[in-house]
C-alpha positions in Angstrom: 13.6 -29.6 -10.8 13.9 -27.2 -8.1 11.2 -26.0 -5.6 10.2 -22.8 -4.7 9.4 -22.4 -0.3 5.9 -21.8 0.4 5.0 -18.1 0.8 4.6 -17.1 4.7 1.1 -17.7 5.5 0.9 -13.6 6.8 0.4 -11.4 3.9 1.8 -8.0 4.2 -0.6 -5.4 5.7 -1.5 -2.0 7.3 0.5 -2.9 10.5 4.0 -3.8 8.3 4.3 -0.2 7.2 3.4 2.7 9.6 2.6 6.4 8.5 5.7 8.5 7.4 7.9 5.5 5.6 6.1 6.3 2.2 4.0 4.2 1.7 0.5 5.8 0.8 -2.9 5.9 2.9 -5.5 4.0 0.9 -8.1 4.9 3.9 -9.2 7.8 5.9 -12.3 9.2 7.6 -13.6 12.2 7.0 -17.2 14.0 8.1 -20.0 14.6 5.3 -20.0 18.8 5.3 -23.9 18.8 5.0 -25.1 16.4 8.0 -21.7 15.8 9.8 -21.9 12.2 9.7 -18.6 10.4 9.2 -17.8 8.8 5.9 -14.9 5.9 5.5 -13.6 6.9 1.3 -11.4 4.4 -0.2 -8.2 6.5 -1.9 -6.1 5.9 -4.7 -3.0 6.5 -4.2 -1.6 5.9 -7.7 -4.4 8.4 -8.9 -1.7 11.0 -8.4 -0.2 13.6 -5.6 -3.1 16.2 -5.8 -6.8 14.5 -6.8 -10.4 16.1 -6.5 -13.6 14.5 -7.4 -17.4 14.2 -6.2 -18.8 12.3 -3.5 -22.2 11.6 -2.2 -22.4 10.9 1.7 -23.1 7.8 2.6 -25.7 8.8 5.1 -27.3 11.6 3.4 -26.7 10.9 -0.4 -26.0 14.6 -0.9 -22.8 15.5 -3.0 -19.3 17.3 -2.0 -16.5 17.9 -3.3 -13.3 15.7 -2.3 -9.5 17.3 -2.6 -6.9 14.6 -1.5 -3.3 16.0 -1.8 -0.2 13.4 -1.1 2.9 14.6 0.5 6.3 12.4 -0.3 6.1 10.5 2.7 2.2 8.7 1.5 -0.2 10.9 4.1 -2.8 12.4 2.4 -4.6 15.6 3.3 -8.2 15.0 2.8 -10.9 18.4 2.5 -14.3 18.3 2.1 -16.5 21.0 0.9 -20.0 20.9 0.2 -21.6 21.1 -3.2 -24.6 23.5 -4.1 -27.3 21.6 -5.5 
């Protein structure tokens, strides 16, 4: 029987893989286009290179539309433009 090491106690995060190496933002902040609050979205990255959807601000619950576009090296471009009710 043979044993496997331990895996390292430190998983693999944020700081292990800087902007620009390709690896995709999962994060950003951007500002609600109706109050101007600012809004922390959660991205998904294997959603594809150019994604738009709805989203309601978190501070004023009214909606806007969310256009995240991927370049090859994993930054996102993020726009925000508000929604006619």
């Amino acid at each position: 029987m043979t044993l496997l090491p331990e895996p390292p106690d430190d998983p693999l995060d944020e700081d292990d893989f800087p902007l620009g190496d390709g690896t995709a933002e999962s994060e950003v902040l951007v500002v609600c286009p109706h109050c101007g609050e600012a809004n922390e979205l959660a991205l998904d990255p294997g959603g594809g290179s150019v994604q738009e959807y709805v989203e309601d601000c978190q501070v004023c619950c009214r909606p806007w539309r969310v256009t995240v576009r991927y370049a090859e090296d994993g930054t996102a471009d993020v726009f925000t433009e508000a929604l006619d009710e």
